[in-house]
C-alpha positions in Angstrom: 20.2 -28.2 -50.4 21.1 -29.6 -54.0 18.5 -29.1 -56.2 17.5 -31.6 -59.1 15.1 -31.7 -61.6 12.9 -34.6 -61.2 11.4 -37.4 -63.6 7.8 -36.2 -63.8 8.2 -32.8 -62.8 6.8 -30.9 -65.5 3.2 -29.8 -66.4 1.1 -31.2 -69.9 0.2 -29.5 -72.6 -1.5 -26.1 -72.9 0.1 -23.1 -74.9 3.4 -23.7 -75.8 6.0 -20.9 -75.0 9.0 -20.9 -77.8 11.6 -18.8 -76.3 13.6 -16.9 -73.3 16.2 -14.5 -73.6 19.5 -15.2 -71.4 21.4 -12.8 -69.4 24.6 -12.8 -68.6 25.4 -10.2 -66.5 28.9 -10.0 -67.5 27.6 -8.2 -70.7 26.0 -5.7 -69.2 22.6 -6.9 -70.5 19.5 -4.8 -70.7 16.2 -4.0 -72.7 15.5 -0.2 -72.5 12.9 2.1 -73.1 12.0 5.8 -72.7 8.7 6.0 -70.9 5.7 8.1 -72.3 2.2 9.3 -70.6 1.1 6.0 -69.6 -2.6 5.2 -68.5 -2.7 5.4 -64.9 0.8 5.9 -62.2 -2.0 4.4 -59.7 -2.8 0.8 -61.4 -0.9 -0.9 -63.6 0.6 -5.1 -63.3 4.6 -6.7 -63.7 3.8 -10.3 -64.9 7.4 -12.4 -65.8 8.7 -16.0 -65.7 12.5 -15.9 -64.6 14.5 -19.0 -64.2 18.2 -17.0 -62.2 21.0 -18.6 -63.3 23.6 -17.0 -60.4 23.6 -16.0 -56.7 24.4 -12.6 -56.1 26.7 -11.0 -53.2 25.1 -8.8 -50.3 25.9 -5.9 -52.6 24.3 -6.9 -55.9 21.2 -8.2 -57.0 19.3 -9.8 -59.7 17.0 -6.6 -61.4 14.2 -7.5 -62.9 12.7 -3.9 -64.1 13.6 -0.7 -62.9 11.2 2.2 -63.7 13.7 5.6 -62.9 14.4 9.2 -63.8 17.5 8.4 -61.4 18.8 6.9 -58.3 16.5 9.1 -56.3 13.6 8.5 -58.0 12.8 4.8 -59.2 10.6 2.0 -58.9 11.8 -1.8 -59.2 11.5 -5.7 -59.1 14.4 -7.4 -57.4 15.9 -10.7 -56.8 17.7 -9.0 -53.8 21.7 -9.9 -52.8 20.9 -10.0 -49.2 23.5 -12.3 -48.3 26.8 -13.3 -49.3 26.0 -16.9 -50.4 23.2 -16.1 -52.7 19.8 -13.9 -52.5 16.7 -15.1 -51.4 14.1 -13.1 -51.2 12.3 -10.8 -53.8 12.1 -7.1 -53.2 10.1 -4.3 -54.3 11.4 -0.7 -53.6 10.3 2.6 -54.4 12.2 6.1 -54.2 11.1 9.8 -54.4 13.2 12.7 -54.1 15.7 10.4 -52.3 13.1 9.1 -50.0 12.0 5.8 -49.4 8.1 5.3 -50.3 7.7 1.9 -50.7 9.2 -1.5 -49.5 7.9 -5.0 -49.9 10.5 -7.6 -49.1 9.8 -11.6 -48.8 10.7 -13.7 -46.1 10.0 -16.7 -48.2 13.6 -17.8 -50.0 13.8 -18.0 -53.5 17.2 -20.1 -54.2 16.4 -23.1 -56.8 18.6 -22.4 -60.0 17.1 -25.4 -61.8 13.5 -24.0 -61.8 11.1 -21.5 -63.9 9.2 -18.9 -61.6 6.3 -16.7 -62.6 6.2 -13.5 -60.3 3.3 -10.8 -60.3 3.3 -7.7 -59.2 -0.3 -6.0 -59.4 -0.7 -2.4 -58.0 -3.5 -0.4 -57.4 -2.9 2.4 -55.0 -6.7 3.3 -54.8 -7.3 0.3 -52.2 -8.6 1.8 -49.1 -6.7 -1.7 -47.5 -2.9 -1.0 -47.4 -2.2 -4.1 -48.2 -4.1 -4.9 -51.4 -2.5 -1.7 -53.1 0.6 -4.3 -54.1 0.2 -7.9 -54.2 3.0 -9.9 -55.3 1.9 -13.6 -56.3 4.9 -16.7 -56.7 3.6 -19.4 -59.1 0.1 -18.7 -59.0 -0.2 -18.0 -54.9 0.1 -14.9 -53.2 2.7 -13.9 -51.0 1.9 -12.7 -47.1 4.8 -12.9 -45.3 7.4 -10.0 -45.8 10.3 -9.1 -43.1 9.7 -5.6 -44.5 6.2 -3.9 -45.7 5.6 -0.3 -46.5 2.9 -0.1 -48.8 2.1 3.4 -51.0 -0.2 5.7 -49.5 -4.0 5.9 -50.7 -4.2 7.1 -54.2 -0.5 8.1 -54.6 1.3 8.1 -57.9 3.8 5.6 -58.5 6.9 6.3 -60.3 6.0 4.5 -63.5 4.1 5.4 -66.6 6.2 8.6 -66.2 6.9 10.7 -69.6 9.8 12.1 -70.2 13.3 11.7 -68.0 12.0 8.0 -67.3 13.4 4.8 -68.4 12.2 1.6 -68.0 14.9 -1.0 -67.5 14.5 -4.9 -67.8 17.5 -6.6 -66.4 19.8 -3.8 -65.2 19.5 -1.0 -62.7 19.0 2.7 -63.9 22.9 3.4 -63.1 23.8 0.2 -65.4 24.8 -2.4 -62.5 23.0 -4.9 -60.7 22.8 -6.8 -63.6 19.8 -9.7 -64.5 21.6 -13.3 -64.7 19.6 -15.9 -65.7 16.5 -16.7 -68.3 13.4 -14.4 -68.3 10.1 -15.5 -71.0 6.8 -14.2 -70.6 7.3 -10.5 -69.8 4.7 -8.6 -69.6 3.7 -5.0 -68.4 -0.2 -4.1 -68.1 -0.6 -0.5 -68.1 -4.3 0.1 -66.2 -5.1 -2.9 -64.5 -3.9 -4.9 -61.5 -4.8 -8.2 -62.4 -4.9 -11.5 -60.9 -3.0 -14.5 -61.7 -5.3 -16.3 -63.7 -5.0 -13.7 -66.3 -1.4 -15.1 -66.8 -1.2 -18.4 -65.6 -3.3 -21.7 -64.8 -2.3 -24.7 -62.4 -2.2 -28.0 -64.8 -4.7 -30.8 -63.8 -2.8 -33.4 -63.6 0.1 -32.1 -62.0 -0.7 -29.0 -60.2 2.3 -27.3 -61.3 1.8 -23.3 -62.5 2.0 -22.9 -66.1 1.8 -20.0 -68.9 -1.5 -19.3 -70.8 -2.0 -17.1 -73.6 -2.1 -13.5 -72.6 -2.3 -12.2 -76.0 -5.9 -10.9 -75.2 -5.3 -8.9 -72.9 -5.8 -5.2 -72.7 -2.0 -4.0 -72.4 -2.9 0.2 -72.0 -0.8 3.3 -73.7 2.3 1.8 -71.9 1.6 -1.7 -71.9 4.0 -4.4 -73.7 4.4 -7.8 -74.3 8.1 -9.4 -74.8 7.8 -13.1 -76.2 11.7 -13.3 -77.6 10.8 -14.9 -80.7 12.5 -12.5 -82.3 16.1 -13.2 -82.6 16.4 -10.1 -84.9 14.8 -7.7 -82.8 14.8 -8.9 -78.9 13.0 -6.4 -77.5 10.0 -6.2 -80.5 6.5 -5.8 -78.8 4.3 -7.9 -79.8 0.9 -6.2 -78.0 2.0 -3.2 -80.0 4.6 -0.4 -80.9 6.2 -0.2 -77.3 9.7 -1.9 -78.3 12.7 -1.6 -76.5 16.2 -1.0 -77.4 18.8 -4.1 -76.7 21.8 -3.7 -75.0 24.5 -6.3 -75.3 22.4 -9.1 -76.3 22.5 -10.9 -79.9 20.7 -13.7 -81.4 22.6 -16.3 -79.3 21.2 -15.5 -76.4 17.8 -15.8 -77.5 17.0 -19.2 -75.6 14.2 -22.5 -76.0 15.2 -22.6 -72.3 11.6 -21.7 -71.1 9.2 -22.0 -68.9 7.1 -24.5 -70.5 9.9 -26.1 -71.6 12.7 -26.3 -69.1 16.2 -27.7 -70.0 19.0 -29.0 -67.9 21.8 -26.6 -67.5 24.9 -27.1 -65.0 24.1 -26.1 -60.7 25.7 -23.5 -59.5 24.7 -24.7 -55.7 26.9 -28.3 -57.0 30.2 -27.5 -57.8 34.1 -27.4 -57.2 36.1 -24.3 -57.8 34.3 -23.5 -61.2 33.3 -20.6 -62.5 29.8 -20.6 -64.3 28.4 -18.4 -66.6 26.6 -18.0 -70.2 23.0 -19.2 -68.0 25.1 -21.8 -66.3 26.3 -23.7 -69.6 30.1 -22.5 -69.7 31.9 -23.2 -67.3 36.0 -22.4 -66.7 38.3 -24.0 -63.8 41.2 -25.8 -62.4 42.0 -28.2 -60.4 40.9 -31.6 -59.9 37.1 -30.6 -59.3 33.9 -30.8 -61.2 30.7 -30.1 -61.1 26.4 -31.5 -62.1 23.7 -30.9 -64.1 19.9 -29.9 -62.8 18.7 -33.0 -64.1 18.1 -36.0 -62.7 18.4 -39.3 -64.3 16.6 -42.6 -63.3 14.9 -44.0 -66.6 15.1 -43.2 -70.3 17.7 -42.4 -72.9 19.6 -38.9 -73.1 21.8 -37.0 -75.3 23.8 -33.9 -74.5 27.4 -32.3 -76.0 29.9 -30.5 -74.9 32.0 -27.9 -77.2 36.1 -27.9 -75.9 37.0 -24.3 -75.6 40.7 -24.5 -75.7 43.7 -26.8 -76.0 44.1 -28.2 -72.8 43.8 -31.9 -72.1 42.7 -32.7 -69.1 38.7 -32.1 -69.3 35.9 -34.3 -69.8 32.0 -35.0 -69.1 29.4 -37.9 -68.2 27.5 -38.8 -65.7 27.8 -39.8 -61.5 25.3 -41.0 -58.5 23.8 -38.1 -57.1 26.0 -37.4 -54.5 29.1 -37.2 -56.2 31.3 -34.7 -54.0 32.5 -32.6 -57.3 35.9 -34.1 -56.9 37.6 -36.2 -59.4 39.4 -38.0 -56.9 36.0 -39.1 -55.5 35.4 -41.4 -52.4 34.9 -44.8 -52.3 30.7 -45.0 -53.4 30.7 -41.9 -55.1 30.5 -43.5 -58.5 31.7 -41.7 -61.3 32.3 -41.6 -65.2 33.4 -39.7 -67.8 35.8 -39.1 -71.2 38.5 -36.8 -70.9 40.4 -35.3 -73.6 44.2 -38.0 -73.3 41.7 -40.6 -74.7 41.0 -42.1 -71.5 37.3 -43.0 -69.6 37.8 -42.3 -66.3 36.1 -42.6 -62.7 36.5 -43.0 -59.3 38.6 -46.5 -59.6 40.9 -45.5 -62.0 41.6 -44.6 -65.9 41.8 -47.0 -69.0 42.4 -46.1 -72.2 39.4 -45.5 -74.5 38.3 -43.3 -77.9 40.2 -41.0 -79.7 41.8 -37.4 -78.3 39.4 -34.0 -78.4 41.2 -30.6 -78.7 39.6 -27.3 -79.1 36.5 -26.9 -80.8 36.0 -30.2 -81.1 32.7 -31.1 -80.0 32.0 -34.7 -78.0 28.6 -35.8 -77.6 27.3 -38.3 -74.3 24.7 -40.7 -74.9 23.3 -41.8 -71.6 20.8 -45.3 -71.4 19.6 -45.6 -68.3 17.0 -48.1 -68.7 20.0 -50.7 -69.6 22.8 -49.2 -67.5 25.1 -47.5 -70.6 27.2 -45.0 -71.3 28.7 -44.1 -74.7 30.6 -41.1 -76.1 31.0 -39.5 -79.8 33.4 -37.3 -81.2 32.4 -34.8 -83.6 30.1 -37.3 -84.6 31.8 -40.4 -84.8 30.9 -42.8 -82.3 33.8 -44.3 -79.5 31.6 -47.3 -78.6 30.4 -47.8 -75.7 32.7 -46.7 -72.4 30.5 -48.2 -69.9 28.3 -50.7 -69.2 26.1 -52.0 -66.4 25.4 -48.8 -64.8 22.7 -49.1 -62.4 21.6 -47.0 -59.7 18.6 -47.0 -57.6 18.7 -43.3 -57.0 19.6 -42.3 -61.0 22.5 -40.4 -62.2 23.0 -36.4 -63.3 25.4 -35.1 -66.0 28.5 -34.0 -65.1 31.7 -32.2 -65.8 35.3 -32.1 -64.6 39.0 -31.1 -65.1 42.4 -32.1 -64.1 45.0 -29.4 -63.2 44.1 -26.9 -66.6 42.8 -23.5 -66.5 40.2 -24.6 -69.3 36.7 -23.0 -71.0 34.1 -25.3 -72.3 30.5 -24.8 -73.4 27.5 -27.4 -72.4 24.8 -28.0 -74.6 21.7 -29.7 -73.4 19.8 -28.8 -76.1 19.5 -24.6 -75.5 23.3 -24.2 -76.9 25.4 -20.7 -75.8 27.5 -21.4 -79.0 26.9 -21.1 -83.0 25.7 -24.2 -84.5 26.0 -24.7 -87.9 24.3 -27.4 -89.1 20.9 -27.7 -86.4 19.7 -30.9 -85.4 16.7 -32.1 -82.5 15.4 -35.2 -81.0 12.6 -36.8 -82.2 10.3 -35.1 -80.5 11.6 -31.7 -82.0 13.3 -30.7 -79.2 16.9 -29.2 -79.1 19.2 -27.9 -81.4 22.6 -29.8 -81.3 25.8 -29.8 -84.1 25.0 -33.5 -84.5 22.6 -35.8 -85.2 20.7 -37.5 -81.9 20.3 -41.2 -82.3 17.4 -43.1 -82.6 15.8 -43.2 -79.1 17.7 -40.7 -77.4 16.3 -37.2 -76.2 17.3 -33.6 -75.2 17.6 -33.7 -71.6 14.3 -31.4 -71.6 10.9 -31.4 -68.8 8.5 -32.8 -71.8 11.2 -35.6 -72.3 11.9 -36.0 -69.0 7.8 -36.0 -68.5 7.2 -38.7 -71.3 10.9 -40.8 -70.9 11.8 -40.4 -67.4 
């Protein structure tokens, strides 16, 4: 199933959370750090919003943390790569001395690339009820269903909070695979307490949607941290106390305004031709006559996004199509489509006609989208084409889109979060985004509080 970002779908007010921190697991991304005596091995809580950004093979998997001495003796968080398509479920595994301790593995599937998800992990091995010695809670609600459960035995010491040979890993296994790839915000490691939910999160009254609170007052223990990524000079600063980490093949750029009180549109991995995504699904390479869509659907309101051209090659462009556009540029008859390549010609569906003015590399070509009046309209590096379509109207909406003709080509999308150096900084009215050019009067960063108030 497709997923798609609805108008609406995002909660109101509350405490605002500024940034995330993208991974792109071919980096090699990590934060590190070398664990000391912690409070108690018997009780301590994982709290993290992570929004994945790719599937992972049958092989692989998405690691959150990984508390290990070595492969024999660890303790993780996983997005697991159960099957070859993507993974669904989240895992929790211990080892000791090469033996397996501890699994806890979901049968509920966790595939949506488009959404933020707060996981919990709360241990406390001094439950006399196996069960309550780890709770793992999804958005507020705890899970109950796992195809495998081995729970630690009464009173047992975990392996984390262990001084010494142990390192704490976020976003990489302990042997430096199994890389993170997506957006995490929120991370947060209580050294002493299995807490609830509600210590991290609330549900929104008006929507019911699960969203961030202030955890600031809470007591964190000897071991305890709290990663906000606010930052961009020092990622992996703490800011409960002195327990930093190191960063490992992450700059400034990849600190993110993608967040979980925030989220922004980014291109679908589960919608797409024979493209290769990466950079937290906003560059993408391919060839071919194919394309791809955004997470975001659009049925009201006005929107502005860019994209950055990578290389020299032509035959690329962007804009919009009904919701079941089949990625293909030579799209069937009702899959409505249209876009601005780079030969100076709008294009769709029906046919090309000549239109604006060329785009090479590094030129950077913005798409303004009305569609409360049906339009479409294109600028180049700040220059406006005029309008390249009019009388757009779909009862279902549209969703951004991408596509290329016969060119091995790399391009960067920016919906607001960019992958790419910008060097002059500009947002929408309402503050939101950061984009190399200006956003016209009554257009918006394809964002959840836009899409909230405008869509």
């Amino acid at each position: 199933m497709v997923s798609f970002i609805l108008p609406g779908n995002s909660a109101s007010g509350g405490f605002n959370v500024a940034n995330s921190l993208r991974f792109n697991d071919d980096d090699s991304p990590s934060l590190t750090r070398t664990d000391s005596s912690g409070t108690s091995r018997r009780t301590f809580s994982y709290s993290v919003w992570v929004k994945k950004s790719q599937a992972k093979t049958d092989t692989d998997s998405n690691m959150i943390v990984n508390n290990a001495s070595d492969e024999s003796n660890q303790f993780k968080i996983e997005l697991e790569g159960d099957h070859p398509v993507d993974n669904n479920d989240i895992r929790i595994r211990q080892m000791v001395s090469g033996s397996q301790t501890v699994v806890l593995k979901t049968n509920r599937s966790f595939r949506d690339p488009s959404a933020w998800m707060h996981i919990l992990v709360a241990v406390d091995t001094t439950q006399g009820t196996e069960a309550n010695r780890i709770k793992i809670y999804i958005n507020g609600v705890q899970e109950t269903s796992f195809s495998s459960a081995t729970y630690p035995s009464l009173n047992s010491d975990m392996e984390v909070n262990v001084s010494g040979s142990y390192t704490t890993h976020i976003g990489k296994r302990n042997n430096n695979d199994h890389h993170f790839d997506g957006y995490m915000c929120e991370f947060v490691f209580i050294d002493g307490q299995a807490l609830d939910p509600t210590s991290f999160g609330e549900f929104d009254e008006d929507s019911v949607i699960w969203k961030p609170i202030d955890v600031s007052g809470l007591t964190f223990g000897n071991n305890g941290f709290y990663l906000d990524f606010e930052d961009s000079s020092a990622l992996g600063n703490d800011k409960a106390g002195s327990n930093n980490f190191t960063v490992n093949n992450l700059t400034a750029i990849d600190q993110s305004t993608d967040t979980c009180d925030n989220n922004f549109c980014t291109l679908n991995p589960l919608s797409k031709g024979t493209i290769t995504l990466s950079e937290g699904n906003l560059q993408w390479q391919g060839s071919g006559d194919n394309g791809g869509k955004g997470t975001f659907l659009m049925t009201a309101g006005k929107w502005y996004w860019e994209m950055k051209r990578g290389d020299s090659e032509d035959n690329v462009g962007f804009g919009v199509a009904v919701s079941n556009w089949t990625n293909a540029v030579d799209a069937a008859s009702g899959e409505a489509w249209y876009g601005y390549q780079g030969q100076a010609y709008k294009v769709s569906g029906s046919g090309e006609v000549s239109y604006g003015a060329t785009f090479t590399n590094n030129d950077i070509v913005s798409c303004l989208f009305n569609a409360d009046d049906g339009i479409l309209a294109f600028y180049k590096n700040g220059a406006s084409q005029g309008n390249a379509y009019t009388g757009l109207t779909n009862s279902d909406g549209y969703v951004p889109i991408y596509f290329t003709y016969r060119s091995s080509v790399t391009n960067y999308m920016n919906f607001g979060s960019p992958i790419h150096s910008i060097s002059s900084g500009n947002s929408d009215a309402n503050g939101y985004g950061n984009f190399e050019y200006a956003v016209p009067s009554g257009y918006f960063a394809l964002c959840s509080k836009n899409l909230a108030e405008y869509g």
